[in-house]
LOGUFI-923546 format. One record per residue (C-alpha): residue number from 1; residue in one letter; chain; x, y, z. Coordinates in pm, 1 decimal, m for minus. Layout:
> NUM; A; A; X; Y; Z
...
//
This chain:
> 1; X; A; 10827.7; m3817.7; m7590.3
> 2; X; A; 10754.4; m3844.2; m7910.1
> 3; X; A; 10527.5; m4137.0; m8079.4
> 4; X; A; 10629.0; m4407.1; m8254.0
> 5; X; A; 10525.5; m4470.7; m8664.6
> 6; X; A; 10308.6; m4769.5; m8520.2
> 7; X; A; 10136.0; m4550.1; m8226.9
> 8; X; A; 10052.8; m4256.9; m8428.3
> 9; X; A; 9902.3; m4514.8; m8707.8
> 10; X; A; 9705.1; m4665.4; m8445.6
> 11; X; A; 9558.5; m4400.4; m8313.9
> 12; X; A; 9465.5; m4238.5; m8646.7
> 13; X; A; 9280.4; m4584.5; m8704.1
> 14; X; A; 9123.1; m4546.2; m8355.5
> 15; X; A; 8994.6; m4201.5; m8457.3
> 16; X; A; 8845.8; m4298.4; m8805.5
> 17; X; A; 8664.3; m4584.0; m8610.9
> 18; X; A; 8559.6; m4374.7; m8347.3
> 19; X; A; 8421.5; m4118.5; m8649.0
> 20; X; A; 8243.9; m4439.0; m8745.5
> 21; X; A; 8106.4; m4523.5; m8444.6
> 22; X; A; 7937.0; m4191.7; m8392.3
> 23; X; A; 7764.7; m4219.3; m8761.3
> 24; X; A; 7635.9; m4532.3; m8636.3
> 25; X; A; 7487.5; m4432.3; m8308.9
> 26; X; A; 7349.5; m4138.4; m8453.9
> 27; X; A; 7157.3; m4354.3; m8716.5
> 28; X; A; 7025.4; m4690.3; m8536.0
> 29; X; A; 7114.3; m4556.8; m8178.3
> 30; X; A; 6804.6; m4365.3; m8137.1
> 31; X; A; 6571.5; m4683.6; m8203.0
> 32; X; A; 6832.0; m4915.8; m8015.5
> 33; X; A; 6779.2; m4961.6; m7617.0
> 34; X; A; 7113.2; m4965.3; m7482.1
> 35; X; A; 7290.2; m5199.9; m7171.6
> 36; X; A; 7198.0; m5060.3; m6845.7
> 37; X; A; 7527.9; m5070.1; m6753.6
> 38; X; A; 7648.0; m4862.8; m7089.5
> 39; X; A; 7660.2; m4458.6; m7041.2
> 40; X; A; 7502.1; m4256.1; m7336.7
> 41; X; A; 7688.8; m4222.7; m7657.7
> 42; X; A; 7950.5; m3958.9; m7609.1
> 43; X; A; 7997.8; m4010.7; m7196.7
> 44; X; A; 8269.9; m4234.5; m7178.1
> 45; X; A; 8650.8; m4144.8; m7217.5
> 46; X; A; 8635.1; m4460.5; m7550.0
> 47; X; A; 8385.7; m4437.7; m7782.0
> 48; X; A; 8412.2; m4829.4; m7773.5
> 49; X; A; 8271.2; m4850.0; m7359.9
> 50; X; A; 7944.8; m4576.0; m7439.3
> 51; X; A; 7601.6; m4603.5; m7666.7
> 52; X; A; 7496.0; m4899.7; m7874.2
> 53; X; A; 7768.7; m4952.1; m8100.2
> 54; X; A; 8156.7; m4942.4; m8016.0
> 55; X; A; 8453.2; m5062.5; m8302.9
> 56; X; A; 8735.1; m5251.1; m8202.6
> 57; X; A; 9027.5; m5326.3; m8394.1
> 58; X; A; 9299.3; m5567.0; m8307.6
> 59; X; A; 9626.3; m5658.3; m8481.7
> 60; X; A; 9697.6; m5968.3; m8672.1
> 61; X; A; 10020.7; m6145.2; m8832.0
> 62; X; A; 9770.7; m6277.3; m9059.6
> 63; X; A; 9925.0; m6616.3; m9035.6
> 64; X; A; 9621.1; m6843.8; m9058.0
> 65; X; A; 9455.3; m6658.9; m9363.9
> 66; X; A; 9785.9; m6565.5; m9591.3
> 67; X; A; 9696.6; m6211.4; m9631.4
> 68; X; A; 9994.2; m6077.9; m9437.2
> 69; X; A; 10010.0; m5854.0; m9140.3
> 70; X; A; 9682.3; m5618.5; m9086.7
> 71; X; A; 9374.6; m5524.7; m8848.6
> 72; X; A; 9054.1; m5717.9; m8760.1
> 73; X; A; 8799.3; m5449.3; m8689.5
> 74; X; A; 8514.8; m5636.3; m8564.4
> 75; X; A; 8157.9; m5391.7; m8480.4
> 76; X; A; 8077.0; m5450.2; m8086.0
> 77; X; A; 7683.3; m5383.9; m7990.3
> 78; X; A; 7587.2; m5244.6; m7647.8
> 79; X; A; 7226.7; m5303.5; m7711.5
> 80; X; A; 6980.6; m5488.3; m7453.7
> 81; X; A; 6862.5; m5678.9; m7662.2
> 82; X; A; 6990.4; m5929.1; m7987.5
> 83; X; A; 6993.3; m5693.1; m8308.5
> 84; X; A; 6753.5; m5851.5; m8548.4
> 85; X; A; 6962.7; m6056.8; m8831.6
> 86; X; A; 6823.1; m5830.0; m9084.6
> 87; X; A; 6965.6; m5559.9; m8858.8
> 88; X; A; 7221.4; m5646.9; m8812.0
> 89; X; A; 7301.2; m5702.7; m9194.0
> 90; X; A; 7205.4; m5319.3; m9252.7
> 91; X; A; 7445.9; m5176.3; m9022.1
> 92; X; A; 7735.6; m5396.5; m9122.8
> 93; X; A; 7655.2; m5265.4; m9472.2
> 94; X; A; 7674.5; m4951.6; m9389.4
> 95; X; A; 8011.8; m5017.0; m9230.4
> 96; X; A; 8107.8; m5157.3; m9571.2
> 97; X; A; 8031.4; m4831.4; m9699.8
> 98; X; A; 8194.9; m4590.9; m9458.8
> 99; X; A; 8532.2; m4773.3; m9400.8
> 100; X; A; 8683.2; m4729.1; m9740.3
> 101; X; A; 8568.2; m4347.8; m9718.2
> 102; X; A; 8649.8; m4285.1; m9370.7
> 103; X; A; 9022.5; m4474.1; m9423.7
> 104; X; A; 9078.8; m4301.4; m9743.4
> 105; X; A; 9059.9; m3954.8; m9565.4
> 106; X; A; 9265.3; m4062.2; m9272.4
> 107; X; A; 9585.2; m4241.2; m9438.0
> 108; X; A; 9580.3; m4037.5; m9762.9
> 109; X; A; 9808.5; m4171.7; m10022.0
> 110; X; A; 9761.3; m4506.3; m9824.7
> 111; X; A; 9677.1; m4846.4; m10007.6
> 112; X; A; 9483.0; m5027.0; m9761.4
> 113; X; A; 9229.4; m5326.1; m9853.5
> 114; X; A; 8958.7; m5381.3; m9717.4
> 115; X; A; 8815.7; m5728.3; m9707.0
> 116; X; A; 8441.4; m5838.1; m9557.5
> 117; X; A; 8500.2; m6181.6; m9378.9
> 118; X; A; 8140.0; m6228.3; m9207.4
> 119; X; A; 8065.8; m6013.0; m8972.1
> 120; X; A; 8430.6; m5865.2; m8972.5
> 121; X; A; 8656.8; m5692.4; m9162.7
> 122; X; A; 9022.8; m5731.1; m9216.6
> 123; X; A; 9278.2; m5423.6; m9336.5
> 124; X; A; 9580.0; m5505.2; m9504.6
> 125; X; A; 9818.5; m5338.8; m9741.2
> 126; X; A; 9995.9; m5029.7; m9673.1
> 127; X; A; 10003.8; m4951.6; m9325.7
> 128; X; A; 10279.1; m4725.3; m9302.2
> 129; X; A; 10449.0; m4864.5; m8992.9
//
């Protein structure tokens, strides 16, 4: 059976995240001590359930903040311990950095904004669904 215009877009936004997710682990994972309970980065089935870091993105109407229909994609730490504020700070940066790249390369042709709302972010425009 073939997939739908919303599945393939979601999983095309699962793979970009997951692309992000293994830039991340591959810079802070290494001085990061990870959940006992989470395998090495690379071991699970989800980049999400493995490592230090995993991305999750969930769907919004976007009723409450006016911006329309669009994705929360919110940074999920496996680490033992709190990240340090400043941290913490670096790598959500660095995510501010790589999302408009890794997005533009995965939905070419694709107008999709990219706001910073703490320690999320929130895609909108055109999602092609």
């Amino acid at each position: 059976m073939a997939l739908t215009a919303l599945e393939q877009w979601e999983l095309t936004l699962k793979a970009a995240l997951d692309s992000i997710d293994a830039l991340l682990e591959n810079k802070y994972g290494p001085f990061l001590v990870r959940k006992a309970s989470r395998p090495p980065a690379g071991k699970a089935s989800n980049p999400k359930y493995d490592g230090v870091f995993g991305l999750d993105s969930k769907f919004t109407l976007g009723y409450a903040s006016g911006s329309g229909p669009g994705y929360i994609i919110e940074l999920l730490t496996g680490s033992a311990t709190p990240l340090p504020p400043v941290l913490k700070a670096e790598i959500l940066e660095d995510m501010e950095t790589m999302l408009p790249e890794v997005l533009s390369a995965s939905f070419p042709g694709k107008e999709i904004k990219i706001e910073r709302i703490g320690e999320r972010f929130r895609l909108t425009g055109d999602l092609g669904f």
